[in-house]
N, CA and C of each residue as an Amber inpcrd file, in Angstrom:
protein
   480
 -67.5150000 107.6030000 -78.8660000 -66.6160000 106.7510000 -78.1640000
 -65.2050000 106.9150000 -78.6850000 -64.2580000 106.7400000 -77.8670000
 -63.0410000 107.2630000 -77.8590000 -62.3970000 105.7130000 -77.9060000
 -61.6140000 105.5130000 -78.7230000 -61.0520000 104.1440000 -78.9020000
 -59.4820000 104.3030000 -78.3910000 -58.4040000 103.1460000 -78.1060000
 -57.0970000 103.3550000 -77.1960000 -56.3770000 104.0710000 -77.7790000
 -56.3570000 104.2790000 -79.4180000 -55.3900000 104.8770000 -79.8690000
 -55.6730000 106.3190000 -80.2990000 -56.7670000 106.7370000 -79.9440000
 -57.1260000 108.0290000 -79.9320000 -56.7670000 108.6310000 -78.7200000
 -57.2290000 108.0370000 -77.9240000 -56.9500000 108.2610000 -76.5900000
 -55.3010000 108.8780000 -75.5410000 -54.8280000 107.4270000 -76.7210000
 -52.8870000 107.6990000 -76.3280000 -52.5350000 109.1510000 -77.0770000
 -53.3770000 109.8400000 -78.7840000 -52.9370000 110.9910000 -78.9720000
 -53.4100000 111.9560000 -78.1120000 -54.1650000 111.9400000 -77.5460000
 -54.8890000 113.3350000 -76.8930000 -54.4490000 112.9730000 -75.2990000
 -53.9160000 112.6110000 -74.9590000 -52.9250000 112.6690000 -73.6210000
 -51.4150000 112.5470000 -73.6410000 -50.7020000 111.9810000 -75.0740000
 -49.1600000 112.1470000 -74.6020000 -48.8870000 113.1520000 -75.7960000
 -47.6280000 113.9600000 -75.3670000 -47.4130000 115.2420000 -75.7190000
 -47.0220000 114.7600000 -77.5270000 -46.8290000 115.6800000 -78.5920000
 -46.7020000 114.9910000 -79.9920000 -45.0720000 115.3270000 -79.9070000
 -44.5240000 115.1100000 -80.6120000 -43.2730000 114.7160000 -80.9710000
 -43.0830000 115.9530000 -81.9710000 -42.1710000 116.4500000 -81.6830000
 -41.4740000 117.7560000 -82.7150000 -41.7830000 118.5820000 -82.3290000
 -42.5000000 118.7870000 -81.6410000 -43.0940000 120.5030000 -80.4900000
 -42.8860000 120.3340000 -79.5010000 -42.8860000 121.9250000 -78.7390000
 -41.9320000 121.8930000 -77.8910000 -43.2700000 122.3230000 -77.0590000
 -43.5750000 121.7250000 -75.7960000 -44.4560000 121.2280000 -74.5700000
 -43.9460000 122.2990000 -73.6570000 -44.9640000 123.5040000 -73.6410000
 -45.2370000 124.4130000 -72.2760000 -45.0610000 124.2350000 -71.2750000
 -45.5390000 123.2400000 -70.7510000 -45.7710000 122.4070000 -69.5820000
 -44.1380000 122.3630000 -68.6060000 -43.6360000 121.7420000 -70.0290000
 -41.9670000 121.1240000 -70.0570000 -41.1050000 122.0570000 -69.5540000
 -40.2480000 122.1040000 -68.4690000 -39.1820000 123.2060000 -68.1560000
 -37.7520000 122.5950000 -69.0800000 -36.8750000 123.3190000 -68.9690000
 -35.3150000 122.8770000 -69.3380000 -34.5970000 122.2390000 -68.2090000
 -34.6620000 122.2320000 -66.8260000 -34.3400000 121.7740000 -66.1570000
 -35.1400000 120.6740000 -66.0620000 -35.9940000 119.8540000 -65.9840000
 -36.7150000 118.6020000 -66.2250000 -36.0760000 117.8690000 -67.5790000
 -35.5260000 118.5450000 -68.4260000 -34.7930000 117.7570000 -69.9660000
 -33.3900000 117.5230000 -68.7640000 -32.5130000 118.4380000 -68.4140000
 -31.4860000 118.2540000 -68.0850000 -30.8440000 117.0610000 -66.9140000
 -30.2540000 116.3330000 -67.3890000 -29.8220000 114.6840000 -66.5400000
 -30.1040000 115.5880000 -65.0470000 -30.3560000 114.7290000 -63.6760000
 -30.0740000 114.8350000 -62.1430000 -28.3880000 114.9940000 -62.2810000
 -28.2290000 115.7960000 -61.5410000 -26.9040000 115.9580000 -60.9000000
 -26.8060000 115.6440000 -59.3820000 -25.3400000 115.3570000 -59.4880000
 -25.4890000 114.5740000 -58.1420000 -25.5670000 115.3450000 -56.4190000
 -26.5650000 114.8940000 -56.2270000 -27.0100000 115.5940000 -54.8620000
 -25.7870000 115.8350000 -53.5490000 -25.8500000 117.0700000 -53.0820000
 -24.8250000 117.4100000 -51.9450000 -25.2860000 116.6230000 -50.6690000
 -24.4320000 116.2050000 -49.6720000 -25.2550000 116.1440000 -48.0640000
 -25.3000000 117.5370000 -47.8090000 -26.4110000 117.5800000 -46.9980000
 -26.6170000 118.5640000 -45.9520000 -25.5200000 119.1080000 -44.7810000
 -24.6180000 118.0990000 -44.4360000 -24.0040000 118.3860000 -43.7210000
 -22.5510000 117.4080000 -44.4320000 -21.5470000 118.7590000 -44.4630000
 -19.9650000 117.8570000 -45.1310000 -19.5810000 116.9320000 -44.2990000
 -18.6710000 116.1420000 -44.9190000 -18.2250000 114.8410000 -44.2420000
 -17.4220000 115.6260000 -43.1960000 -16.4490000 116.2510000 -43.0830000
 -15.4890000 116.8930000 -42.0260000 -16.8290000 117.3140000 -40.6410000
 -17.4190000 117.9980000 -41.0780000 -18.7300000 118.3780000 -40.3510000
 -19.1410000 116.8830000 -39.2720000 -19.8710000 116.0610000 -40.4890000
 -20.4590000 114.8780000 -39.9720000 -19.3360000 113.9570000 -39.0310000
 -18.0440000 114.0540000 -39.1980000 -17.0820000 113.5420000 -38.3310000
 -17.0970000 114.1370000 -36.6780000 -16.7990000 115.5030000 -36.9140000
 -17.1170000 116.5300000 -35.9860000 -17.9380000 116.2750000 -34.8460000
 -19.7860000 115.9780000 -35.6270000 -20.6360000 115.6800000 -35.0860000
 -20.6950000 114.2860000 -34.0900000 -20.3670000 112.9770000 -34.9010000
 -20.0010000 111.9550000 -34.5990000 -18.9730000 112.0330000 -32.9690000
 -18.2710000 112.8340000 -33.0630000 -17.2850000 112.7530000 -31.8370000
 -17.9020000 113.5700000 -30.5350000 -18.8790000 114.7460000 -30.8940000
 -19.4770000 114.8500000 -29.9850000 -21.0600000 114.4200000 -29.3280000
 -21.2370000 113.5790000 -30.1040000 -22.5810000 112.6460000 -29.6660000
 -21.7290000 111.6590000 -29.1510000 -20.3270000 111.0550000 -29.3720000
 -19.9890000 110.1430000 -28.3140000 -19.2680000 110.5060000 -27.6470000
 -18.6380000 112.0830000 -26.9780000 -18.6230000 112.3380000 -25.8200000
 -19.7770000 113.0430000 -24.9780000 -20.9970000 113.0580000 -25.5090000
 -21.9240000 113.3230000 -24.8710000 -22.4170000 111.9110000 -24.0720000
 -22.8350000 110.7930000 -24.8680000 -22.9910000 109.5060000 -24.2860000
 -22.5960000 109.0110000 -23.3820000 -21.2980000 109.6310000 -23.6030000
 -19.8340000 109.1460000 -22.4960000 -20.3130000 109.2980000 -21.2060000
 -20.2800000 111.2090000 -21.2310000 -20.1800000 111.7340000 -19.9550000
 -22.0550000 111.1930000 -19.4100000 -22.8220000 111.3260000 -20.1610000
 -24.0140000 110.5890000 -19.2550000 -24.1650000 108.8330000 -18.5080000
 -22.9400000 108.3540000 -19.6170000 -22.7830000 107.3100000 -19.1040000
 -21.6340000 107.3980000 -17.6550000 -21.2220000 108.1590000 -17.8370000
 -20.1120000 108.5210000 -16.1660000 -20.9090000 108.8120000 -15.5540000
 -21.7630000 109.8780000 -15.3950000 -22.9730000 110.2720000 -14.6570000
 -23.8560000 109.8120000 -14.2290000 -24.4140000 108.8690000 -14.8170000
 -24.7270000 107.4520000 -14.3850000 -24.2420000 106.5680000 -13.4460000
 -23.1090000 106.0710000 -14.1500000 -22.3780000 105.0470000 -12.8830000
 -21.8670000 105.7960000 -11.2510000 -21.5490000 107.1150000 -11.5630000
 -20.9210000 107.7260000 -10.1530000 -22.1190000 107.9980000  -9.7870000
 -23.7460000 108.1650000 -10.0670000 -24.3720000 108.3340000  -9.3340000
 -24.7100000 107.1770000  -8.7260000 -24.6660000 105.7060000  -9.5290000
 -24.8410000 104.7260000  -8.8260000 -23.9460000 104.1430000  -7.5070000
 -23.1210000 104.6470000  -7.6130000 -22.1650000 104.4320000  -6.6090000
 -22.1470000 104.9380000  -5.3410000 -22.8270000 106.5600000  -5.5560000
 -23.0570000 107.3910000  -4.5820000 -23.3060000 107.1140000  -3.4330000
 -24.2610000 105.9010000  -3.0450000 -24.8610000 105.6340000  -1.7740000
 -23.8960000 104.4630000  -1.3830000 -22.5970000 103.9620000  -2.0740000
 -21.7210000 102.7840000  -1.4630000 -20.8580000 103.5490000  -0.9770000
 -20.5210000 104.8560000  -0.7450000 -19.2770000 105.3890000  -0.5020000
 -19.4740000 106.2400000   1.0730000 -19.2270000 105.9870000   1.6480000
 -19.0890000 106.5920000   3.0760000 -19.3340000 108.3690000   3.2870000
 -19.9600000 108.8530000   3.5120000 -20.2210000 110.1120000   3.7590000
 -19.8600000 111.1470000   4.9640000 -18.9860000 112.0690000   4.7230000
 -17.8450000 112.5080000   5.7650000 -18.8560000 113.3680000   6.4520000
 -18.7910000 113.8510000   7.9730000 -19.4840000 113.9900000   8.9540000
 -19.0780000 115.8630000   8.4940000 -19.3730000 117.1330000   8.5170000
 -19.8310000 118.4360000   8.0830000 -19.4820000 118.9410000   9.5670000
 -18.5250000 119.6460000   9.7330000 -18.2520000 119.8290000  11.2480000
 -19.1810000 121.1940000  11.6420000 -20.1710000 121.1500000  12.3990000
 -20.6120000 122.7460000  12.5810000 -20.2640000 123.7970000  12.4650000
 -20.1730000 124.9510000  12.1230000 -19.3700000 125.9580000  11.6370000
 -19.9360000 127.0040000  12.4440000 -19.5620000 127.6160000  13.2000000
 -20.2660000 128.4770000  14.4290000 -20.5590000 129.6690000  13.7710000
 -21.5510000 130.5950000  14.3030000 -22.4240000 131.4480000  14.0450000
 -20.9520000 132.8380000  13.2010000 -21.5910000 133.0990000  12.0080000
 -20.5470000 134.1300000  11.0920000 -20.9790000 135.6800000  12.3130000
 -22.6090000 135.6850000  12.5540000 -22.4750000 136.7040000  13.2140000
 -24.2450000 136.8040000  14.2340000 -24.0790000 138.0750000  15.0150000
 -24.6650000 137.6930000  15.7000000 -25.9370000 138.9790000  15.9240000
 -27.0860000 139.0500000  16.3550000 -27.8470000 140.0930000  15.6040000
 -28.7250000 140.5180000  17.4180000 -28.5310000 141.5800000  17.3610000
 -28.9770000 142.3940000  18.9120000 -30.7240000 142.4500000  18.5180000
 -31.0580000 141.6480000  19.1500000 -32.5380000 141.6670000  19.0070000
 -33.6970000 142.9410000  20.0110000 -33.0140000 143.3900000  20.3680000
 -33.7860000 145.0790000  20.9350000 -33.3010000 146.1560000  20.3240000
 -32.3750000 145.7650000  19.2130000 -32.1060000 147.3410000  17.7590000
 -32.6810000 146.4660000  16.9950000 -32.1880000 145.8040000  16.2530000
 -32.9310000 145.0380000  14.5630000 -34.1540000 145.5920000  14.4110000
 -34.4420000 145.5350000  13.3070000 -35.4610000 145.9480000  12.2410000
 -36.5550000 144.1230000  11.6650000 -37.0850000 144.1660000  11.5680000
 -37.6120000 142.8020000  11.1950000 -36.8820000 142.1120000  10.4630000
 -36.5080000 143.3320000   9.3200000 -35.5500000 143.0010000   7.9870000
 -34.1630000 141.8750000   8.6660000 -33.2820000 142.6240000   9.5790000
 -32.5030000 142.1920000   9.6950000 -32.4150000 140.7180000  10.2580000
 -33.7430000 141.0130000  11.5030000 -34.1340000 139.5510000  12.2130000
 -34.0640000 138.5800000  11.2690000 -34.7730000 138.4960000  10.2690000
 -35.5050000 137.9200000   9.4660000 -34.3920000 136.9480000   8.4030000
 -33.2290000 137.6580000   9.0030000 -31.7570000 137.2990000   8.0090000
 -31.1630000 135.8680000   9.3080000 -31.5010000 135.8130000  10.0440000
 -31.3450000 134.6680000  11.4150000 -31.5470000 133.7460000  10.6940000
 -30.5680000 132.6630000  10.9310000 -31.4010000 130.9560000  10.1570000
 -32.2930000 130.7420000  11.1020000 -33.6650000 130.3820000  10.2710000
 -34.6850000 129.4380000  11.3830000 -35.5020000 130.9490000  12.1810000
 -35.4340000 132.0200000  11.5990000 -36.4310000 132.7270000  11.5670000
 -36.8660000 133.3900000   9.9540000 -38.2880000 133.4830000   9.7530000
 -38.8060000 134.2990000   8.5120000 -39.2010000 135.6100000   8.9130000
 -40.2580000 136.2720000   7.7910000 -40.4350000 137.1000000   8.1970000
 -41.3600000 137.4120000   9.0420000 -42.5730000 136.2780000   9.3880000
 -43.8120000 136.4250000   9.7260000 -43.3570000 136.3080000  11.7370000
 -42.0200000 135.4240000  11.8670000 -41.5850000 135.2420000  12.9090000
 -40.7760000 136.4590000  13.6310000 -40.1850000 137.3800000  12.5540000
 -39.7470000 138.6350000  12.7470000 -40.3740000 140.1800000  12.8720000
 -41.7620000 139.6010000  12.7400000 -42.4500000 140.8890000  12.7710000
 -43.1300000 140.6570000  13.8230000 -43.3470000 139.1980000  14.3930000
 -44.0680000 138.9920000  15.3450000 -42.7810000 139.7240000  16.6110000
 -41.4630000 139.0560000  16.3050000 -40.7790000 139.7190000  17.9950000
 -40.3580000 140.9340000  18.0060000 -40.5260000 141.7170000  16.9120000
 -40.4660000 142.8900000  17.0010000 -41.8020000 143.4610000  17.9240000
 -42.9420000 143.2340000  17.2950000 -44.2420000 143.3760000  17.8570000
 -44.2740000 143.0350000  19.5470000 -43.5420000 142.3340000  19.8280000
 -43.4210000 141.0750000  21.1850000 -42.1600000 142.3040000  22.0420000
 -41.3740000 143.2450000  21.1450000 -40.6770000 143.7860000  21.6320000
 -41.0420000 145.0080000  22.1600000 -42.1000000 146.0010000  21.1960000
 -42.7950000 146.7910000  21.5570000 -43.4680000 146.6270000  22.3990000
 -44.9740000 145.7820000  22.4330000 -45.5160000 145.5110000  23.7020000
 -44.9460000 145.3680000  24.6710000 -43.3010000 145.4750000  24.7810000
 -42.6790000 145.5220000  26.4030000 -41.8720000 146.6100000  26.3250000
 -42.4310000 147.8730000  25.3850000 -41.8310000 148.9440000  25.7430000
 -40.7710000 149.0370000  24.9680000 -40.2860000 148.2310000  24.0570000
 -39.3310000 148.5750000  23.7360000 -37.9600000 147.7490000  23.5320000
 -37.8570000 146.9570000  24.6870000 -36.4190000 146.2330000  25.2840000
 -37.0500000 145.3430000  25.5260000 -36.5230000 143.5910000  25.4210000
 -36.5720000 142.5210000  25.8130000 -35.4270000 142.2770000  26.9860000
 -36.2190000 142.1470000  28.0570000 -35.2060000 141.9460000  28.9360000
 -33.8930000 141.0570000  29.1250000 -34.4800000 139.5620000  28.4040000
 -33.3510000 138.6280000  27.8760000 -34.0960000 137.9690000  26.9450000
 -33.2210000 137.2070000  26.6860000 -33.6820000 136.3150000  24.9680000
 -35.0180000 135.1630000  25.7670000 -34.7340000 135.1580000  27.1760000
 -35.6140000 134.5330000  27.3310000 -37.0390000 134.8280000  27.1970000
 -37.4140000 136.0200000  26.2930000 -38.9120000 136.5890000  26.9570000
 -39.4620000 136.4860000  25.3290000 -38.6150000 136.0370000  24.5920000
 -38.7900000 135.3100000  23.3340000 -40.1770000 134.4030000  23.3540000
 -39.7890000 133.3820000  24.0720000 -40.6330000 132.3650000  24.6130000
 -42.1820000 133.0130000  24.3790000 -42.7120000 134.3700000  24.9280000
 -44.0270000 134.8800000  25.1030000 -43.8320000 135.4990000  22.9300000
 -43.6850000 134.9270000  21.9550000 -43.5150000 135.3530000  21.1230000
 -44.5180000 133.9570000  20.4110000 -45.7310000 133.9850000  20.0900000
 -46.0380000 132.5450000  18.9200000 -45.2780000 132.2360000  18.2670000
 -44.7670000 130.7570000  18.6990000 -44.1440000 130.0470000  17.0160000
 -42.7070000 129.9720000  17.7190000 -42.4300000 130.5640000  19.1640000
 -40.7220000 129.7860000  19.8920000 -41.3280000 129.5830000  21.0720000
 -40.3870000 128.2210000  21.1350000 -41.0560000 127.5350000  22.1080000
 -39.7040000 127.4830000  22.6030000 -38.9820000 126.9830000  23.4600000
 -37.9550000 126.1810000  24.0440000 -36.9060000 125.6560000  23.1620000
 -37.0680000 124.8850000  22.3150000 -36.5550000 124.1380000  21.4310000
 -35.7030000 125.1140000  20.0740000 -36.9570000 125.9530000  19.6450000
 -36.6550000 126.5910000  19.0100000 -35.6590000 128.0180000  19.6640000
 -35.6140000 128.4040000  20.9140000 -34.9260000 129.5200000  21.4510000
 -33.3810000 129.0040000  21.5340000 -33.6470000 127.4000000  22.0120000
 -32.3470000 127.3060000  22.1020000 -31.4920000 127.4330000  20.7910000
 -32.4050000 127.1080000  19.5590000 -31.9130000 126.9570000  18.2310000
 -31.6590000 128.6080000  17.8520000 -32.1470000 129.3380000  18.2730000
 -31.5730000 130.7810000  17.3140000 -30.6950000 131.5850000  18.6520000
 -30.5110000 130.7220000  20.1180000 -29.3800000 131.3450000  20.9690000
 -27.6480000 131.6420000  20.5020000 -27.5310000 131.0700000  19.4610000
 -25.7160000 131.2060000  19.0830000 -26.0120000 132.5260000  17.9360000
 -27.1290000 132.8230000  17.6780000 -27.1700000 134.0500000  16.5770000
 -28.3030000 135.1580000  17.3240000 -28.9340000 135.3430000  18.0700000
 -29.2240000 136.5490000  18.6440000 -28.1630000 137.2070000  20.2300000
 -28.4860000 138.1110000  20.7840000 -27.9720000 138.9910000  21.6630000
 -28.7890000 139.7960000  22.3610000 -29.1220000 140.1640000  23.6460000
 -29.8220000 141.3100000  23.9160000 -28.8760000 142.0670000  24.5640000
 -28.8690000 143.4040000  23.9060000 -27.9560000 144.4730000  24.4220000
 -29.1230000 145.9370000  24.3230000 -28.5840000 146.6720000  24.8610000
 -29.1580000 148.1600000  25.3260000 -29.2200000 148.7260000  23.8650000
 -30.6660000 148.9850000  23.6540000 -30.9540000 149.7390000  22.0160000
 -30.9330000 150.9390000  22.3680000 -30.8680000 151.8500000  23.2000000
 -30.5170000 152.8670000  22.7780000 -29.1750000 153.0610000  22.6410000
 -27.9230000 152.2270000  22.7860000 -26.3820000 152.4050000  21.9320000
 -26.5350000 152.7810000  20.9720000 -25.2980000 153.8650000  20.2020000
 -25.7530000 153.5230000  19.1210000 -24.7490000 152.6450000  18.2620000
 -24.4460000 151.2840000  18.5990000 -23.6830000 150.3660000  18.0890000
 -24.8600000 149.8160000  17.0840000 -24.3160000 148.9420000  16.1760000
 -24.8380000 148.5090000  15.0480000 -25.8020000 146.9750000  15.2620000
 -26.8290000 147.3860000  14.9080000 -27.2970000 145.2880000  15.5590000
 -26.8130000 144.2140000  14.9200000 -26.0800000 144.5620000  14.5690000
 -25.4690000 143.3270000  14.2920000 -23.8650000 142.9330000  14.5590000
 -23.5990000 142.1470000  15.6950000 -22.1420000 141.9180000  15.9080000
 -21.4090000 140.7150000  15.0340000 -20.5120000 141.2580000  14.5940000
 -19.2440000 139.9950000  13.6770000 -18.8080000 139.5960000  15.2800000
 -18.0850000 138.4110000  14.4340000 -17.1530000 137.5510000  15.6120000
 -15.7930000 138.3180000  16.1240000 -15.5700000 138.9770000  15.2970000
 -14.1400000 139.8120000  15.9100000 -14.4890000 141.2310000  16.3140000
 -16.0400000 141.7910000  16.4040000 -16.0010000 142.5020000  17.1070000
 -16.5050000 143.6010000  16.4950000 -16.5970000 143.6610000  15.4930000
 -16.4490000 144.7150000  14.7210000 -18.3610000 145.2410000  14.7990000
């Protein structure tokens, strides 16, 4: 049996020898710790976390506002150009607002089966997927003109 004061020698280190264990930096006082980030730095930081706040807080309020403010009417802007639908390529069709491609391969297809030439935009109509509604909607951007010209299918507004 091991009694307390045996005990305290055989666990704390003896006095006058110098302890393995022990580094020189563990004897030597704490010195005083740096921040991570310098004060000039941390100022820095400070000013742009509160113009970040800022601007989400502007972003905020003008979006709340958004729906009190009157909304100006977008005047139609007439067709940039206009595309000869008995030359085009699907590709080009396919560049029409309010046609894709699945709609452009079909009137190409719709064009062949009549030989070639659509007699007028009206024969569209025998095409799945334009109905009336929709012909009138792609009439300010198609054309039927003579494909064997060899003008370009696609007309600008000035002509070119």
């Amino acid at each position: 049996m091991v009694d307390g004061g045996t005990l305290f020698w055989l666990v704390a280190p003896r006095r006058g020898r110098h302890n393995a264990a022990m580094s020189e930096s563990a004897i030597t006082p704490p010195t005083r710790r740096q921040a991570l980030i310098a004060k000039g730095e941390q100022g820095v930081l400070v000013i742009l976390a509160l113009a970040v706040v800022a601007g989400v807080a502007y972003r905020a309020v003008s979006y709340y506002r958004l729906g009190r403010e009157p909304l100006e009417a977008v005047p139609a802007s007439p067709p940039t150009y206009r595309v000869n639908a008995n030359a085009a390529d699907w590709v080009t069709l396919a560049l029409v607002p309010g046609l894709g491609e699945a709609l452009s391969k079909r009137i190409v297809a719709e064009r062949e089966r009549r030989g070639g030439r659509l007699a007028s935009l009206d024969d569209l109509t025998a095409v799945d997927g334009i109905g009336e509604k929709k012909l009138a909607a792609l009439r300010p951007f198609l054309f039927v003109a003579d494909p064997d010209v060899e003008d370009e299918p696609v007309e600008l507004p000035d002509g070119r």
